[in-house]
PyMOL Python script that loads the backbone (N, CA, C, O; Angstrom):
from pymol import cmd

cmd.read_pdbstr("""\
ATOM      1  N   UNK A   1      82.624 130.575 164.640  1.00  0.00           N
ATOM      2  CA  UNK A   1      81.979 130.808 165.927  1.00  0.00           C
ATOM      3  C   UNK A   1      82.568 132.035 166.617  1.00  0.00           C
ATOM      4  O   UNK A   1      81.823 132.944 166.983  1.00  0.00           O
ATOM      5  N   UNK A   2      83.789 132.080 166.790  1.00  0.00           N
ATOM      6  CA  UNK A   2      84.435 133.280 166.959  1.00  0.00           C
ATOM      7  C   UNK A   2      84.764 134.493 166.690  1.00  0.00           C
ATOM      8  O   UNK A   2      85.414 135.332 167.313  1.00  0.00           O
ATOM      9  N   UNK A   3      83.821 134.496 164.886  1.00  0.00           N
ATOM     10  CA  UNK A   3      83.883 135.422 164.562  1.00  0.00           C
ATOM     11  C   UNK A   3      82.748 135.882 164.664  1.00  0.00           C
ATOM     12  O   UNK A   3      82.721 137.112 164.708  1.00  0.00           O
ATOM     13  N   UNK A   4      81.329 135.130 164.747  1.00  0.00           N
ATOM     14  CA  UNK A   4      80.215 135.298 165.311  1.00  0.00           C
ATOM     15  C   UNK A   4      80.453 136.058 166.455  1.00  0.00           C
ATOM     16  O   UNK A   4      79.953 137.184 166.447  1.00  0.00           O
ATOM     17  N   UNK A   5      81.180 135.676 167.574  1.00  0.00           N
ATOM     18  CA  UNK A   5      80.921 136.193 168.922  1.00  0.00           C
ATOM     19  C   UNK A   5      81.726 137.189 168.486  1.00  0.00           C
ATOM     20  O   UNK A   5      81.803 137.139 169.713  1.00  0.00           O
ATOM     21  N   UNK A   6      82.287 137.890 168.110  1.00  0.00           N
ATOM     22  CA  UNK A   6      82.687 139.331 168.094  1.00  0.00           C
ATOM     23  C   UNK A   6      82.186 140.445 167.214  1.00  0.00           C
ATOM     24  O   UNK A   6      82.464 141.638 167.334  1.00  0.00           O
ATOM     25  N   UNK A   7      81.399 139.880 166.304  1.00  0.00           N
ATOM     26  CA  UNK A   7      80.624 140.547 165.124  1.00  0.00           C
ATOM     27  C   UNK A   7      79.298 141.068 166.615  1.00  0.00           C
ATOM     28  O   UNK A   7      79.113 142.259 166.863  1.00  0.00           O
ATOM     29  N   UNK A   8      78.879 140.436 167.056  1.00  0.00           N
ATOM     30  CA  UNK A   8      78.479 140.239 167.563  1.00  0.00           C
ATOM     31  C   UNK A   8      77.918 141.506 169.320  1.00  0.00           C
ATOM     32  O   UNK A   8      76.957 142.101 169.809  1.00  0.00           O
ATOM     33  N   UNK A   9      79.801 141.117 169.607  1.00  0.00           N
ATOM     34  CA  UNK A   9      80.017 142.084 170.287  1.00  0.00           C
ATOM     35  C   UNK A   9      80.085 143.613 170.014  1.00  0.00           C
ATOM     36  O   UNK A   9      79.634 144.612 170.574  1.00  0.00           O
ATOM     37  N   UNK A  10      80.828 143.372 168.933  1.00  0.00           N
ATOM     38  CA  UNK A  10      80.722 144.967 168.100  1.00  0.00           C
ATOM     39  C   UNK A  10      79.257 145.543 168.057  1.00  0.00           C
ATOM     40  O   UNK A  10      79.085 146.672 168.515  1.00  0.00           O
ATOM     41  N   UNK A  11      78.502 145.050 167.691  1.00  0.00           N
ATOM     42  CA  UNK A  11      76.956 145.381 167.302  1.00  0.00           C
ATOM     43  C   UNK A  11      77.051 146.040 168.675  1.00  0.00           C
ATOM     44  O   UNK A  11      76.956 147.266 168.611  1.00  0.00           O
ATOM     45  N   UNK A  12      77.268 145.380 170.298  1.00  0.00           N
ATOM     46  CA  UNK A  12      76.730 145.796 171.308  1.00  0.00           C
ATOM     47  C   UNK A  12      77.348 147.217 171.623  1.00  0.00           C
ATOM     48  O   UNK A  12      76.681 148.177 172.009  1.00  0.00           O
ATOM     49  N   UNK A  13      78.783 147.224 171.396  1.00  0.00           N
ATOM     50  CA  UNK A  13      79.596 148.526 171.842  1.00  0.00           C
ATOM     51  C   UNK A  13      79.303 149.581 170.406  1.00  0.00           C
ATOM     52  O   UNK A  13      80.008 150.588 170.473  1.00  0.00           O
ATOM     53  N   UNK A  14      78.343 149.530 169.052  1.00  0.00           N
ATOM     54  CA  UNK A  14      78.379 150.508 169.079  1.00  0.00           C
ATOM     55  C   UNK A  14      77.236 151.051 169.394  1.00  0.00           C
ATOM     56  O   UNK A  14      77.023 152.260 169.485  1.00  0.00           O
ATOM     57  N   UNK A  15      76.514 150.230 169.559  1.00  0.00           N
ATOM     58  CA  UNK A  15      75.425 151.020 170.544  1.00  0.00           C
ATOM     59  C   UNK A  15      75.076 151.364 171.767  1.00  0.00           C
ATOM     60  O   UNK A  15      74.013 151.375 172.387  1.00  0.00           O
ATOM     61  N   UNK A  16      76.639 151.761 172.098  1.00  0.00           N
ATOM     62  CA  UNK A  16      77.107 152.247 173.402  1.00  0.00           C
ATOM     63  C   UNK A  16      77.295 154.097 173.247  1.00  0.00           C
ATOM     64  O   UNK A  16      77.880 154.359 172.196  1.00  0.00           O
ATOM     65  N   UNK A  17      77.039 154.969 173.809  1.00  0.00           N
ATOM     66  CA  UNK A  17      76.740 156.291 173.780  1.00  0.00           C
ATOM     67  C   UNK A  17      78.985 156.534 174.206  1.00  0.00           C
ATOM     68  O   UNK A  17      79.747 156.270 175.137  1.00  0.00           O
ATOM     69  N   UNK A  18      79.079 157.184 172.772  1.00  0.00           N
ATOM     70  CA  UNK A  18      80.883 157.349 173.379  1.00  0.00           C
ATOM     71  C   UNK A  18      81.147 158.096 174.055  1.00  0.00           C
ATOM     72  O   UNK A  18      82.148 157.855 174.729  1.00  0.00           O
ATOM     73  N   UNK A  19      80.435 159.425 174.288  1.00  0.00           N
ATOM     74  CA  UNK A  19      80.658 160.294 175.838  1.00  0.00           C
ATOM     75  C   UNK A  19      80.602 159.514 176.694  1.00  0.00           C
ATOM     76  O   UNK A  19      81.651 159.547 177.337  1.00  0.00           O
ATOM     77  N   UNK A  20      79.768 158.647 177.146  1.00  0.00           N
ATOM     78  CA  UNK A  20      79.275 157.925 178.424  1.00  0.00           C
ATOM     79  C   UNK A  20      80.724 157.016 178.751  1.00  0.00           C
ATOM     80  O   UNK A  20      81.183 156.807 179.874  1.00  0.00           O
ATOM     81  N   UNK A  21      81.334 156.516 177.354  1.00  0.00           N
ATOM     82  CA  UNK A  21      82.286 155.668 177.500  1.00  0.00           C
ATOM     83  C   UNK A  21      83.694 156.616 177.701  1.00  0.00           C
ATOM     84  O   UNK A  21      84.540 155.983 178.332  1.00  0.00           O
ATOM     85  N   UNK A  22      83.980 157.497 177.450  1.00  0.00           N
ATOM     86  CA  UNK A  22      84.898 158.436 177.497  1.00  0.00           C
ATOM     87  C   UNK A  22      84.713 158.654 178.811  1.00  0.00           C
ATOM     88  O   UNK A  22      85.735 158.901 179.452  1.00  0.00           O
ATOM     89  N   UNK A  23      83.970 158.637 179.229  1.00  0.00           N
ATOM     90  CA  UNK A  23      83.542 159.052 180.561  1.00  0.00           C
ATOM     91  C   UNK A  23      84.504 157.689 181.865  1.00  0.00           C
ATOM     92  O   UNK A  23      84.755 157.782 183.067  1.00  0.00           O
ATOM     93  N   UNK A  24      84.690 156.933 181.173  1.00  0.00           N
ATOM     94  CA  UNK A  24      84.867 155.676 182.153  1.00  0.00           C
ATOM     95  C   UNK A  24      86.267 155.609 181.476  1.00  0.00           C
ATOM     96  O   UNK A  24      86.845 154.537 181.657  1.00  0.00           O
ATOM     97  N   UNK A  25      86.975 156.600 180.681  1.00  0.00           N
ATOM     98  CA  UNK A  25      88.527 155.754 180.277  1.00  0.00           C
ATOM     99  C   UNK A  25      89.133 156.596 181.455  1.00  0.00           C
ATOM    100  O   UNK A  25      90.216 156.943 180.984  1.00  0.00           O
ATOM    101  N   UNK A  26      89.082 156.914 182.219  1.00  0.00           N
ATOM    102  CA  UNK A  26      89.897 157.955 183.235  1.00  0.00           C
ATOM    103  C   UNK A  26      90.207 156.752 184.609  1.00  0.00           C
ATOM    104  O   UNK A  26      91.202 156.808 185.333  1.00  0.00           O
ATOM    105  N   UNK A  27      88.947 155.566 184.741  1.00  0.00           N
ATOM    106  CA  UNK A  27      88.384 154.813 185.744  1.00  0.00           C
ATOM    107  C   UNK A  27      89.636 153.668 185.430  1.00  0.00           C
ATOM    108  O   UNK A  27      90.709 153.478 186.004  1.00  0.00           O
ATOM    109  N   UNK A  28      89.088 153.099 184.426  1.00  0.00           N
ATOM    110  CA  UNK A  28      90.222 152.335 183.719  1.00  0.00           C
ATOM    111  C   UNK A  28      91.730 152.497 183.281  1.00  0.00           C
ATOM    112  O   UNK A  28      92.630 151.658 183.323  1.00  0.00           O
ATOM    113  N   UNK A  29      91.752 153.592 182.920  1.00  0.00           N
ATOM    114  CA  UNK A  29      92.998 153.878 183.091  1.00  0.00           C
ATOM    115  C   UNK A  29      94.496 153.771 184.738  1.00  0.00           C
ATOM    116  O   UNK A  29      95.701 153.632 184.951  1.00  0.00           O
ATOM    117  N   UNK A  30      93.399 153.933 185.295  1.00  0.00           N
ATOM    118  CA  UNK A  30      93.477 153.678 186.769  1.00  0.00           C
ATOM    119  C   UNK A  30      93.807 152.721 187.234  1.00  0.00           C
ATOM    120  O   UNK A  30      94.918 152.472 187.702  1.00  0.00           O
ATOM    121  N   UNK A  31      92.678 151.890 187.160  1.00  0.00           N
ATOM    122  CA  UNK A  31      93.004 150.620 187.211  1.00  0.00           C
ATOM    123  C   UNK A  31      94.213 149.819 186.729  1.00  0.00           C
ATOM    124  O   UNK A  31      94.719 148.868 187.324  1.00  0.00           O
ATOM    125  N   UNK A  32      94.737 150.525 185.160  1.00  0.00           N
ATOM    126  CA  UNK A  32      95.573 149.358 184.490  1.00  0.00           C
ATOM    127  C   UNK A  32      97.237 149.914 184.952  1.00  0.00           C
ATOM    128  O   UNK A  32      98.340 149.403 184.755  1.00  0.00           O
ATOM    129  N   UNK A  33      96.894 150.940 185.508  1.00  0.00           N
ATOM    130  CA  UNK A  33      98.163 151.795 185.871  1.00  0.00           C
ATOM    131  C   UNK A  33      98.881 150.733 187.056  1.00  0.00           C
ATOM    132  O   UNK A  33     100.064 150.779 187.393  1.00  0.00           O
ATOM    133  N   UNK A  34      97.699 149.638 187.661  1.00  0.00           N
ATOM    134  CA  UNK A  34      98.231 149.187 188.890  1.00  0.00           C
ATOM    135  C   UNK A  34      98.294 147.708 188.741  1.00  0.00           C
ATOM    136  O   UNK A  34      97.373 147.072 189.254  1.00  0.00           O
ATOM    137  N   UNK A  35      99.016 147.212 188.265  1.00  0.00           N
ATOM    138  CA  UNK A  35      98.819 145.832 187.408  1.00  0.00           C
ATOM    139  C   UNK A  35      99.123 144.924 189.108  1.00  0.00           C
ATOM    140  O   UNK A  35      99.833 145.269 190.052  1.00  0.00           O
ATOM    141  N   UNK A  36      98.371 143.869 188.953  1.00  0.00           N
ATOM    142  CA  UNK A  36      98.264 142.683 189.568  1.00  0.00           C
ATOM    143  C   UNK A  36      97.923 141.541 189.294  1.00  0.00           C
ATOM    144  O   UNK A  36      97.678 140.509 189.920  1.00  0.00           O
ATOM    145  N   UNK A  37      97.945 141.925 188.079  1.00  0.00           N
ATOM    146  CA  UNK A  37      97.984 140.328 187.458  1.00  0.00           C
ATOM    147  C   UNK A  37      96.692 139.128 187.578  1.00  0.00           C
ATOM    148  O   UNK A  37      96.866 137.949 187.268  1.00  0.00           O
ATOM    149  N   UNK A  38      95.160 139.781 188.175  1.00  0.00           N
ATOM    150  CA  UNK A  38      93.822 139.495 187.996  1.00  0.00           C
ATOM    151  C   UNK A  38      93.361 139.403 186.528  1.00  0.00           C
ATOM    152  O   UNK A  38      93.677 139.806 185.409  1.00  0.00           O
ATOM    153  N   UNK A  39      92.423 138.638 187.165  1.00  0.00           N
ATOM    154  CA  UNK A  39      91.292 138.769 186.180  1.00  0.00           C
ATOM    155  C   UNK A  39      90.964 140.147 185.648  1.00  0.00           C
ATOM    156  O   UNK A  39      91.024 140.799 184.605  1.00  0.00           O
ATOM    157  N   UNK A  40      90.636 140.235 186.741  1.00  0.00           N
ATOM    158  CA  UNK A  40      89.837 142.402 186.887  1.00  0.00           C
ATOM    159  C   UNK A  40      90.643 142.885 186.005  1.00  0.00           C
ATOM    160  O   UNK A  40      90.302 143.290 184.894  1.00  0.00           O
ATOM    161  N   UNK A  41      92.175 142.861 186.619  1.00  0.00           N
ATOM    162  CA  UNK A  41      93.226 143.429 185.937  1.00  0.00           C
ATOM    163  C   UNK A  41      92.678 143.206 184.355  1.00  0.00           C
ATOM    164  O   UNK A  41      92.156 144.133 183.735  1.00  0.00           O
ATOM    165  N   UNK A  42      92.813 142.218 183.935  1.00  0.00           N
ATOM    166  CA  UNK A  42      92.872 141.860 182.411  1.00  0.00           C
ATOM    167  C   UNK A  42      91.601 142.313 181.823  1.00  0.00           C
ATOM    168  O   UNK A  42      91.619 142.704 180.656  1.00  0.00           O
ATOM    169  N   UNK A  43      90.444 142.308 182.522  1.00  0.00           N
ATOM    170  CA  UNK A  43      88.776 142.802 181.933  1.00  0.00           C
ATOM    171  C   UNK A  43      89.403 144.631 182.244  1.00  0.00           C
ATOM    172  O   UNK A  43      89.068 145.337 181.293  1.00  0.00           O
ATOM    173  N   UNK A  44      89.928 145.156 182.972  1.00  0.00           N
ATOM    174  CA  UNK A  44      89.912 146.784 182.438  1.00  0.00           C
ATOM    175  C   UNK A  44      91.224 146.786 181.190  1.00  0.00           C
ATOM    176  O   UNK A  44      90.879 147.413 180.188  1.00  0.00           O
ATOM    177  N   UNK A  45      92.029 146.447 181.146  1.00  0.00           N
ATOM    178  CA  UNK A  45      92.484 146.377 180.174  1.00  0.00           C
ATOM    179  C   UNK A  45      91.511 146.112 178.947  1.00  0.00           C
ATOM    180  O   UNK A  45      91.141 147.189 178.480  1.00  0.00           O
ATOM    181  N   UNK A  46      91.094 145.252 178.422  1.00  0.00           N
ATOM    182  CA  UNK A  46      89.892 145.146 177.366  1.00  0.00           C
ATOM    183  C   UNK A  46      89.065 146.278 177.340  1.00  0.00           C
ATOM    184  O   UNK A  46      88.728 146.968 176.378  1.00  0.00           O
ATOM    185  N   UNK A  47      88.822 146.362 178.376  1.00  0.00           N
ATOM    186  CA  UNK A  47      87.880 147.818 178.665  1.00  0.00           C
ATOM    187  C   UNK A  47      88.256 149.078 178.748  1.00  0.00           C
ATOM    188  O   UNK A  47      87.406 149.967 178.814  1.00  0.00           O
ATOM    189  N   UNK A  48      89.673 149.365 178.757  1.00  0.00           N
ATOM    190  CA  UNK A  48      90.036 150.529 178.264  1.00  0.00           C
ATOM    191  C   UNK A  48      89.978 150.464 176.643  1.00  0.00           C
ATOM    192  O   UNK A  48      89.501 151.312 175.889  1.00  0.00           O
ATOM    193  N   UNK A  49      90.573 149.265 176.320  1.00  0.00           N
ATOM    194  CA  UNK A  49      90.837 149.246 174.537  1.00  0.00           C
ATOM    195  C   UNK A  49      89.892 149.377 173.777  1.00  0.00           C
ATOM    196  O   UNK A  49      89.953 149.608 172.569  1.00  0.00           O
ATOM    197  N   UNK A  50      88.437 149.163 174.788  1.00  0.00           N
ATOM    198  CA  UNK A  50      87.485 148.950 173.875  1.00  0.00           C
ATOM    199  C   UNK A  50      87.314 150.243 174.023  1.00  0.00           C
ATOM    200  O   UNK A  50      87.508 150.698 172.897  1.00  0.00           O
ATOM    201  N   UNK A  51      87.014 151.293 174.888  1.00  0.00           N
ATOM    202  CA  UNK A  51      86.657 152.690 174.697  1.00  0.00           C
ATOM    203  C   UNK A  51      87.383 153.401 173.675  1.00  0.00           C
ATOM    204  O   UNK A  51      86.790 154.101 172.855  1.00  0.00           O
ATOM    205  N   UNK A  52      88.820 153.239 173.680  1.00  0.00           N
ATOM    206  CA  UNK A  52      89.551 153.788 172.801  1.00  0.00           C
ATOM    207  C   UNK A  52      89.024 153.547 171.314  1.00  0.00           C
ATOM    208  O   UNK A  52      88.709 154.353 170.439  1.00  0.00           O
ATOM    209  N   UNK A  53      89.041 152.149 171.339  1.00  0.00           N
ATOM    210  CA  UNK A  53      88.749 151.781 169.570  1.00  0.00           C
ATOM    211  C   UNK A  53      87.606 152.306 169.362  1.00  0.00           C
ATOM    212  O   UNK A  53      87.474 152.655 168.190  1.00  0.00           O
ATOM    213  N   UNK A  54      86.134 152.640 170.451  1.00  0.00           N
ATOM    214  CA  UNK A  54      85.747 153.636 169.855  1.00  0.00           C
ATOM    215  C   UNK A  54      85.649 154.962 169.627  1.00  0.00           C
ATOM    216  O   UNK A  54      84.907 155.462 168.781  1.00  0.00           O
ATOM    217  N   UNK A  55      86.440 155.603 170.420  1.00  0.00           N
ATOM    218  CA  UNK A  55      86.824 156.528 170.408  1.00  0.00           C
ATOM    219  C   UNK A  55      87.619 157.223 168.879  1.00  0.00           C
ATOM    220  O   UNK A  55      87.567 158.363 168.418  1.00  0.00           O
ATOM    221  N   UNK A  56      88.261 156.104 168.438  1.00  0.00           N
ATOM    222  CA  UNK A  56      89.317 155.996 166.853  1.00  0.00           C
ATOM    223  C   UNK A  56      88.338 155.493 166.018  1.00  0.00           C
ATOM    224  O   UNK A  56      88.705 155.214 164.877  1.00  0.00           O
ATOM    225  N   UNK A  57      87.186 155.312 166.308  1.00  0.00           N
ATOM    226  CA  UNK A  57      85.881 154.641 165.268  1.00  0.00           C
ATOM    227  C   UNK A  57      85.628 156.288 164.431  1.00  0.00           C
ATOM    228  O   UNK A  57      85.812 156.815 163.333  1.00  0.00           O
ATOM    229  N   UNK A  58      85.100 156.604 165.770  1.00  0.00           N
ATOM    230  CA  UNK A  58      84.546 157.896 165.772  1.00  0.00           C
ATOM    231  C   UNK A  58      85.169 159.332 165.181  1.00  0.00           C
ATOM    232  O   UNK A  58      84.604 160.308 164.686  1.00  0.00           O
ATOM    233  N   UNK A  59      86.786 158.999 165.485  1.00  0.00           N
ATOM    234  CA  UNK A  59      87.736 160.116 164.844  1.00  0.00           C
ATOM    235  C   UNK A  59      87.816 159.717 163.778  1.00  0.00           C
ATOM    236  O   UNK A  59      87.566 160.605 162.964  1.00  0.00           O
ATOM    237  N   UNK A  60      88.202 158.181 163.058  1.00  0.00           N
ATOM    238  CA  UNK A  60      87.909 157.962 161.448  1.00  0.00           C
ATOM    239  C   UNK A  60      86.801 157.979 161.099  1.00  0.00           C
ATOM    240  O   UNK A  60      86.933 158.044 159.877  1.00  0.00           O
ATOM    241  N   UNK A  61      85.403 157.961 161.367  1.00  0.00           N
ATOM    242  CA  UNK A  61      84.085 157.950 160.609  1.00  0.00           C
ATOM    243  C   UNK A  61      83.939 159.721 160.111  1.00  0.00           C
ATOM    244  O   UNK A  61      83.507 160.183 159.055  1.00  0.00           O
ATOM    245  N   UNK A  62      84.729 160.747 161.883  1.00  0.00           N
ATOM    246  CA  UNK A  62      84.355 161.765 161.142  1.00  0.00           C
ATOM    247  C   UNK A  62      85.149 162.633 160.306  1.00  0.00           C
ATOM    248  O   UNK A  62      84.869 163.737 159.839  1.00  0.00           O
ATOM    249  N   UNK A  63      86.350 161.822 160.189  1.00  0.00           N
ATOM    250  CA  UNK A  63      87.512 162.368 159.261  1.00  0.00           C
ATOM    251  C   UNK A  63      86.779 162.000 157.844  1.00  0.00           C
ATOM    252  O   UNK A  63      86.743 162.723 156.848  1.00  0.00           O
ATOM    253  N   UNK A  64      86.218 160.738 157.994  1.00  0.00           N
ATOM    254  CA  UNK A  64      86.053 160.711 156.144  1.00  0.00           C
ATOM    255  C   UNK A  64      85.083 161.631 156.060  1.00  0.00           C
ATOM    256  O   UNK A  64      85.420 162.660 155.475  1.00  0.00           O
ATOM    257  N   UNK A  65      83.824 161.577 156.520  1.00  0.00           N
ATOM    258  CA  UNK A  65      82.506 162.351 156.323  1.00  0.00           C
ATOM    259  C   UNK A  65      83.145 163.929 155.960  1.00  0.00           C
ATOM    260  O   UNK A  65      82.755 164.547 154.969  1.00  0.00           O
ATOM    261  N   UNK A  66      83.816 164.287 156.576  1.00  0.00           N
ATOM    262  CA  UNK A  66      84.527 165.709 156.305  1.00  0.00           C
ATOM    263  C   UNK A  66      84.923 165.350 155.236  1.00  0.00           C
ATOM    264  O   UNK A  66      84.211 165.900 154.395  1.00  0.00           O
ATOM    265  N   UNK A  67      85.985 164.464 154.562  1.00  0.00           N
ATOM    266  CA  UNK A  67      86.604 164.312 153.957  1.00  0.00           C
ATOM    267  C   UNK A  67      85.600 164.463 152.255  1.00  0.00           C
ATOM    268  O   UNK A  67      85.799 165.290 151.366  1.00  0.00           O
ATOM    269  N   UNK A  68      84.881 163.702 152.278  1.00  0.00           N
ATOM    270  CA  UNK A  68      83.592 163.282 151.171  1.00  0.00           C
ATOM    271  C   UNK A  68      83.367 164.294 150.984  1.00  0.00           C
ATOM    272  O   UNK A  68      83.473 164.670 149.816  1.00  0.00           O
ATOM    273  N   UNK A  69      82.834 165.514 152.282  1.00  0.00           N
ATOM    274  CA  UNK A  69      81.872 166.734 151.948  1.00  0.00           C
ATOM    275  C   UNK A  69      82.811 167.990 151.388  1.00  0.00           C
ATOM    276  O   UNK A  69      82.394 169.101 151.058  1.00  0.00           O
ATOM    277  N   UNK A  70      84.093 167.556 151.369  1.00  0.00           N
ATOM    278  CA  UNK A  70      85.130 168.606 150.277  1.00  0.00           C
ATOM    279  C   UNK A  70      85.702 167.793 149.411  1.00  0.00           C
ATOM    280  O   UNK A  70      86.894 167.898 149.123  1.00  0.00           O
ATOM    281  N   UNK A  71      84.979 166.969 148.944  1.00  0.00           N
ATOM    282  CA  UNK A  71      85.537 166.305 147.702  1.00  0.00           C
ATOM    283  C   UNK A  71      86.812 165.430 147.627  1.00  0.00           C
ATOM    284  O   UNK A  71      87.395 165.145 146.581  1.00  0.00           O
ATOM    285  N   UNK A  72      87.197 165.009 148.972  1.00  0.00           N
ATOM    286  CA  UNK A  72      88.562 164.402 148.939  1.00  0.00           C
ATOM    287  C   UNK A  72      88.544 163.012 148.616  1.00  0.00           C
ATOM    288  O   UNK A  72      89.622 162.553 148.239  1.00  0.00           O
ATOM    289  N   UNK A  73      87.491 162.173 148.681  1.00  0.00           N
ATOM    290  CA  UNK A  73      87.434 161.126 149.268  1.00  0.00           C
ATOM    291  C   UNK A  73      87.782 160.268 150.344  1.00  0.00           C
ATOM    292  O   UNK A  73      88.673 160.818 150.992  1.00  0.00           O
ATOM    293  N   UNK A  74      87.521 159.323 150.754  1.00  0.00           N
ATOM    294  CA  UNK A  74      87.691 158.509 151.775  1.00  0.00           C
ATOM    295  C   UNK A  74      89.418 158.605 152.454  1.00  0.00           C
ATOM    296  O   UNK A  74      90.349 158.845 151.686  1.00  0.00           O
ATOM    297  N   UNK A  75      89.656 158.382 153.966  1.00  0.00           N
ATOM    298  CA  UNK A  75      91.130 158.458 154.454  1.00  0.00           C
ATOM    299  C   UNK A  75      91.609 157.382 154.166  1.00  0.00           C
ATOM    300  O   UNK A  75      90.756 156.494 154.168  1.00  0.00           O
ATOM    301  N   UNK A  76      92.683 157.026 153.894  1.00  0.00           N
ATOM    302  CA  UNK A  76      93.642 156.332 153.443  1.00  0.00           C
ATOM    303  C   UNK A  76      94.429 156.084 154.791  1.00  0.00           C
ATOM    304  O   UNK A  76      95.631 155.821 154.749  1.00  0.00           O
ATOM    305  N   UNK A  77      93.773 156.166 155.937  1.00  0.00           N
ATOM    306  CA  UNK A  77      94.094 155.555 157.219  1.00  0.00           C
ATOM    307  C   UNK A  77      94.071 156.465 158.766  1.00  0.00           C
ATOM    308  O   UNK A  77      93.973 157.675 158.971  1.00  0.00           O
ATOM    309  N   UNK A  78      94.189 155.445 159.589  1.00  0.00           N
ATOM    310  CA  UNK A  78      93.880 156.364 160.711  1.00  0.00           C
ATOM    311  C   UNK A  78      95.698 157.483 160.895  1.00  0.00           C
ATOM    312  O   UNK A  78      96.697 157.190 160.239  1.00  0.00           O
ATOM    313  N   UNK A  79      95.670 158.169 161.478  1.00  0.00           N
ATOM    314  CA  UNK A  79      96.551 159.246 161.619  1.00  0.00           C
ATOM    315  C   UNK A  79      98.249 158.209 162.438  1.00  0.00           C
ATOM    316  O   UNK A  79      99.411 158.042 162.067  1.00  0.00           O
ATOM    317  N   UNK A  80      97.335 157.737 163.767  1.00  0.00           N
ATOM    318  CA  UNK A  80      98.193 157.230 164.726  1.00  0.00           C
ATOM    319  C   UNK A  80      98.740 155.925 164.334  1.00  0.00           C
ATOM    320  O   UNK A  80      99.541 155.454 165.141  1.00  0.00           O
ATOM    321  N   UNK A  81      98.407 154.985 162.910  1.00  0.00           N
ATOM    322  CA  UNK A  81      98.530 153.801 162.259  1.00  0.00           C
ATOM    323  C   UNK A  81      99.408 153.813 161.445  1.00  0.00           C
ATOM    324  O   UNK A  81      99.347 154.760 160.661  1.00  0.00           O
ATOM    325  N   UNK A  82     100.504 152.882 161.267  1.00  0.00           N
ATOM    326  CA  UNK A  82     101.038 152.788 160.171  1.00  0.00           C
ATOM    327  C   UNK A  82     100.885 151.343 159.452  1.00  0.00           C
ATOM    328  O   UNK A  82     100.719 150.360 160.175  1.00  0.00           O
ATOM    329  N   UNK A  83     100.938 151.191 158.009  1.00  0.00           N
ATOM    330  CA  UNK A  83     100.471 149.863 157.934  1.00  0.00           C
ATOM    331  C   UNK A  83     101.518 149.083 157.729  1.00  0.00           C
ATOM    332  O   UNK A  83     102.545 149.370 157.114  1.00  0.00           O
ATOM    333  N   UNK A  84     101.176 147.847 158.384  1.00  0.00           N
ATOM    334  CA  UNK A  84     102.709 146.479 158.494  1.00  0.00           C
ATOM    335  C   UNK A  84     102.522 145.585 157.217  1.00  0.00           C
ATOM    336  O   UNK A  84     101.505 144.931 156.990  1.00  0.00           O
ATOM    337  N   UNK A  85     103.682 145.642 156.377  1.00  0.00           N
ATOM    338  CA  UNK A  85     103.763 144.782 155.669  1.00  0.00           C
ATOM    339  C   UNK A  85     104.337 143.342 155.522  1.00  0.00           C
ATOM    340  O   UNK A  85     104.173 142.715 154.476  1.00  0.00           O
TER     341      UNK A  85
END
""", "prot")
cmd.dss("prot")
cmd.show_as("cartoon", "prot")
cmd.util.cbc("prot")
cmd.orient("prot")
């Protein structure tokens, strides 16, 4: 069920325009700078993360596509990631 509701959600944010959302991490950022321990508080938090992750969607989709069109194949990870073993 839970993974329903986020499969789910994803579908909705990427058919969210990422300028428009880039546009609102400056708002949020704002917001989380001033913690009080709300609700609100905790929904811009989500809502910064979510702009970001697509924001890092968008820098890995167009790293590989570059990547493919000189023969490299696919990235072997995002830049800012390291993987936990």
């Amino acid at each position: 069920m839970m993974e329903k509701a986020l499969e789910k959600l994803a579908e909705q944010i990427l058919s969210f325009d990422e300028a428009s959302l880039v546009h609102l991490r400056e708002k949020y950022r704002l917001r989380i700078e001033h913690f009080d321990g709300t609700k609100e508080w905790e929904k811009a938090v989500i809502i910064f993360c979510i702009i970001n992750a697509m924001t890092m969607k968008n820098t890995l989709f167009n790293e590989n596509v570059l990547k493919s069109k000189r023969g490299k194949g696919p990235s072997k990870g995002y830049p800012g990631l390291k993987r936990v073993k």
